[in-house]
N, C-alpha and C positions, 0 to 999 in steps of 0.2 A: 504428564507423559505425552509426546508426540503420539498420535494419532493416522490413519490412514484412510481415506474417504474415495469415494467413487461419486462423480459429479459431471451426467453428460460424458459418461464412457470414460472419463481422465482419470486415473490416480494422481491423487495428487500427495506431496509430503505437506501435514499441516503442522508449521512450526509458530503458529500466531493464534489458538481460541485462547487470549489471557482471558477470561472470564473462569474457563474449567481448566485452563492447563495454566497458570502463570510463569510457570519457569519450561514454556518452551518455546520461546522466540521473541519473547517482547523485550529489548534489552535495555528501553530506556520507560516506555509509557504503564510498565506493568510498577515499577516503580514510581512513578507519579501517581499510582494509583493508591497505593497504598498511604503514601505520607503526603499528597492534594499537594495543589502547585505552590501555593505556600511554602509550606513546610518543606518543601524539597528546596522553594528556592532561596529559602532561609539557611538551609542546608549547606548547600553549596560551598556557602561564604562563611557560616559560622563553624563549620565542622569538615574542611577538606579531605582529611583523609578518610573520615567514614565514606561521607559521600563517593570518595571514590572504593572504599572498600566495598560498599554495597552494589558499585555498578560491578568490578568485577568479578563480585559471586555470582550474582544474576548473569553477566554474560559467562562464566565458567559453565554454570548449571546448561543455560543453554546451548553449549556448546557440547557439553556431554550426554545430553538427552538427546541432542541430531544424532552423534555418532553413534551412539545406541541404537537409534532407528534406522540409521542406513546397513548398519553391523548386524540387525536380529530381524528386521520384518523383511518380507521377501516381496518386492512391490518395486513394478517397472514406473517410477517415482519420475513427473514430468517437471515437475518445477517444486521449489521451497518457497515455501512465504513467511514472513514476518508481520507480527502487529507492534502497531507503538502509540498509532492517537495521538499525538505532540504538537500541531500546530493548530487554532485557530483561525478566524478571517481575515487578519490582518499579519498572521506571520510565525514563526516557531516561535515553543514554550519554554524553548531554552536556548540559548547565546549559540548561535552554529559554532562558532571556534571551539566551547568546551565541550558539547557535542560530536566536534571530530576528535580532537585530542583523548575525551574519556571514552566516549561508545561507540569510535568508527573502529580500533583497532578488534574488537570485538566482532563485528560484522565481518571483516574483512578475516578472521578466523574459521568462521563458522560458514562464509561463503567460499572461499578455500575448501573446507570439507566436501561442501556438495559439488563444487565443481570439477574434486577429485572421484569422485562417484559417478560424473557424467551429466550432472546435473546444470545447467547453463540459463536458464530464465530461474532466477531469483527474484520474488515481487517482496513489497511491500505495501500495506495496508498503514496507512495517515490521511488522518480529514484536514481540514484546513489548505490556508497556504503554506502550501509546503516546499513551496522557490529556493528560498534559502537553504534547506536542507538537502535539495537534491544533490550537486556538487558530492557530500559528502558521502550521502549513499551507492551513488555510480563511482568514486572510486576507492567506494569498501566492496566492491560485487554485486549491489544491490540495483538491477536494470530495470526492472517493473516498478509504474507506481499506479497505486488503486488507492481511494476513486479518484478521480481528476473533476473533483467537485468546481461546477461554474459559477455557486453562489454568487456574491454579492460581487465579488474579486474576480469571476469569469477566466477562470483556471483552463485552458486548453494544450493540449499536447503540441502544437503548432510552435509556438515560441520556443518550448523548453527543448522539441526536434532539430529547430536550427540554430539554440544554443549548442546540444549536446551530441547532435551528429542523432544515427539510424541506432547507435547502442542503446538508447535510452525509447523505452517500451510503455506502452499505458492500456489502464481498461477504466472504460467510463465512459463521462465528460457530455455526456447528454443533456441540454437543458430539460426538466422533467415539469418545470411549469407552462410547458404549452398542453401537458394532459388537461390542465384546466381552461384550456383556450376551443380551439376545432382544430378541421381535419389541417386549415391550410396554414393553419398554426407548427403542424407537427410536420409538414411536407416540407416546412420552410426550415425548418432543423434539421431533415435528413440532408437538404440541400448544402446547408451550412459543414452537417459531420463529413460530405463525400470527400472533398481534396485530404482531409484527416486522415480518415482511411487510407486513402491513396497511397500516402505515405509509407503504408508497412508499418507492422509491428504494432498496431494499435484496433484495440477491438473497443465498438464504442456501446454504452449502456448507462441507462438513469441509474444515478450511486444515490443507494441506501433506497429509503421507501420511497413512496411515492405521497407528492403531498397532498393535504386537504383537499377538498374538491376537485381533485381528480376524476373525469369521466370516465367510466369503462368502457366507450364507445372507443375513446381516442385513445386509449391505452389498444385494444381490440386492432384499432386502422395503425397503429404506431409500429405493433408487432407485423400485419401484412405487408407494410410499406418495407420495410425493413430488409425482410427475406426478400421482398420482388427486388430491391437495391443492391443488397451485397450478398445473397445466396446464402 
């Protein structure tokens, strides 16, 4: 069951903890979870019609658990988010064309809903390179993506801005391994996130923990620097 949360004053609609809720917003990776990329992607090919029969339970469910939530809790609801997990460092876990064919018209259902509610920042939660997937999410509804991980691939909202215009939204994208460096380690990051920012529409932040050896000194001057930069 969809959920309601207060986070830094926000209500937010949560349509993505697949851990405790599975059938409320994960329409492809709560799936993967279950049957491992394997088995799914043996799937696919050995058993088309289940495979599809299972994506569109899952996205029904989810689709019926949003309208439930927007129909019964009484919550001035700023954004919907989705989880799914699906890509890696080198790129999605599943073929984008079967991907938009089987689980965009899904999203583009369920973002329909909310944007009939009033509802208009739709994010998504996927680690990995998630390049290839984006296309299909911005035109299922899906404008936000989190985290804009810079791992190995160096993921930033810059390119995928002046592929996809000012509609397409992000939060992230921080390199979080200068916490393991100094101060002018971390100034040289803010420098790099400013024109980012600039941009609109993007709020930036180290995705996921933070790693080993990480200073709490530079973590400490990361967060002053930060607020003295963008308020």
């Amino acid at each position: 069951m969809s959920q309601c949360a207060r986070y830094d004053g926000a209500v937010v609609l949560l349509l993505a903890q697949a851990e405790r809720y599975p059938f409320s917003g994960s329409l492809f990776g709560v799936i993967r979870n279950w049957l491992g990329l394997v088995g799914l992607s043996y799937l696919m090919v050995d058993d088309p019609d289940l495979f599809t029969e299972i994506i569109d339970t899952v996205g029904d469910l989810c689709y019926q658990t949003t309208k439930w939530t927007l129909e019964h809790v009484d919550a001035p609801f700023d954004f919907a988010h989705f989880w799914e997990d699906i890509s890696f460092k080198s790129g999605p876990l599943i073929n984008p064309k079967i991907f938009r064919e089987k689980v965009g018209p899904h999203y583009d259902r369920i973002t329909d809903l909310v944007n009939d509610d009033g509802i208009d920042i739709v994010s998504l939660d996927s680690d990995g390179k998630i390049d290839r997937l984006i296309p299909v999410w911005l035109d299922n509804g899906v404008n936000t993506m989190f985290p804009i991980e810079v791992g190995t691939w160096r993921s930033s909202i810059g390119p995928w801005r002046e592929e996809y215009g000012r509609e397409l939204r992000g939060v992230g994208g921080t390199d979080k391994v200068v916490f393991n460096r100094d101060y002018a380690a971390v100034d040289a990051e803010i420098e790099r996130l400013k024109p980012l920012v600039d941009l609109g529409g993007y709020i930036p932040c180290p995705d996921h923990r933070l790693p080993p050896g990480a200073k709490w000194e530079n973590v400490q001057y990361y967060c002053e620097r930060m607020r003295e930069t963008f308020g």
